[in-house]
Steps between C-alpha positions, in 0.01 A plus 500: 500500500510797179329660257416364169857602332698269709237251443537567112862503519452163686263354219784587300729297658357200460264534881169447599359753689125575654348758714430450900166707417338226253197289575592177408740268635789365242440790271858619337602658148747383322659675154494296207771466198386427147738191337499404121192267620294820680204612294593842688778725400553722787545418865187522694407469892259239578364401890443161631204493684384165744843373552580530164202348340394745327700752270382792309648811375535812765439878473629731800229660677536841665486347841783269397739776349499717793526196774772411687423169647650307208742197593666232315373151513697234585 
Protein backbone atom coordinates (compact mmCIF):
# COMPACT_ATOMS: atom_id res chain seq x y z
CA UNK A 1 0.00 0.00 0.00
CA UNK A 2 1.05 4.22 -0.49
CA UNK A 3 -0.05 7.40 -0.74
CA UNK A 4 -1.47 8.95 -3.76
CA UNK A 5 2.15 9.95 -5.34
CA UNK A 6 3.23 6.46 -5.84
CA UNK A 7 -0.16 5.78 -7.09
CA UNK A 8 0.27 8.82 -9.57
CA UNK A 9 3.65 7.85 -10.44
CA UNK A 10 2.04 4.38 -11.08
CA UNK A 11 -0.82 5.89 -13.36
CA UNK A 12 2.06 7.18 -15.06
CA UNK A 13 3.50 4.15 -15.85
CA UNK A 14 1.06 2.72 -17.63
CA UNK A 15 -0.84 0.89 -13.99
CA UNK A 16 -4.07 0.64 -12.67
CA UNK A 17 -4.38 1.40 -9.31
CA UNK A 18 -7.51 1.75 -6.67
CA UNK A 19 -7.89 2.39 -3.06
CA UNK A 20 -8.55 -0.53 -0.29
CA UNK A 21 -10.93 2.25 1.36
CA UNK A 22 -13.55 2.47 -1.69
CA UNK A 23 -17.10 1.23 -1.63
CA UNK A 24 -17.47 -0.56 -4.58
CA UNK A 25 -16.04 -3.65 -5.75
CA UNK A 26 -13.96 -3.48 -9.29
CA UNK A 27 -13.56 0.22 -8.94
CA UNK A 28 -9.86 1.30 -10.39
CA UNK A 29 -8.48 4.57 -12.22
CA UNK A 30 -6.69 4.41 -14.94
CA UNK A 31 -4.72 7.61 -16.79
CA UNK A 32 -5.65 8.25 -20.18
CA UNK A 33 -3.39 9.45 -23.33
CA UNK A 34 -4.87 11.66 -26.02
CA UNK A 35 -3.86 10.10 -29.83
CA UNK A 36 -4.38 12.06 -33.17
CA UNK A 37 -8.05 10.38 -32.90
CA UNK A 38 -8.71 11.82 -29.00
CA UNK A 39 -11.14 14.71 -28.94
CA UNK A 40 -8.94 15.53 -25.69
CA UNK A 41 -5.57 17.09 -25.79
CA UNK A 42 -4.14 16.50 -22.46
CA UNK A 43 -3.86 13.32 -20.46
CA UNK A 44 -6.61 12.88 -18.04
CA UNK A 45 -7.42 10.18 -15.14
CA UNK A 46 -10.59 8.44 -15.53
CA UNK A 47 -12.04 5.40 -12.96
CA UNK A 48 -13.77 2.31 -13.98
CA UNK A 49 -16.47 1.71 -11.87
CA UNK A 50 -18.67 -1.99 -11.89
CA UNK A 51 -15.93 -4.03 -13.28
CA UNK A 52 -15.21 -1.71 -15.74
CA UNK A 53 -18.62 -0.93 -17.02
CA UNK A 54 -18.77 2.20 -16.42
CA UNK A 55 -16.09 5.02 -17.07
CA UNK A 56 -16.19 8.62 -16.27
CA UNK A 57 -13.72 11.26 -15.63
CA UNK A 58 -12.14 11.47 -11.85
CA UNK A 59 -11.32 14.39 -9.49
CA UNK A 60 -9.15 13.59 -6.23
CA UNK A 61 -11.00 14.11 -3.17
CA UNK A 62 -9.34 15.21 0.07
CA UNK A 63 -9.89 11.85 1.61
CA UNK A 64 -8.16 10.30 -1.39
CA UNK A 65 -4.98 12.66 -1.42
CA UNK A 66 -4.07 12.12 2.07
CA UNK A 67 -4.82 8.10 2.06
CA UNK A 68 -2.55 5.55 2.08
CA UNK A 69 -4.42 2.46 1.27
CA UNK A 70 -3.86 2.79 -2.48
CA UNK A 71 -2.69 -0.49 -4.40
CA UNK A 72 -2.22 -1.45 -7.90
CA UNK A 73 -4.67 -3.62 -9.65
CA UNK A 74 -3.78 -6.50 -11.27
Amino acid sequence: MFGIGQAVKELRDGNKVARQGWPGRGMFLELQVPDEHSKMTEPYVYISMALGRTRIPWLCSQADLLATDWYLVE
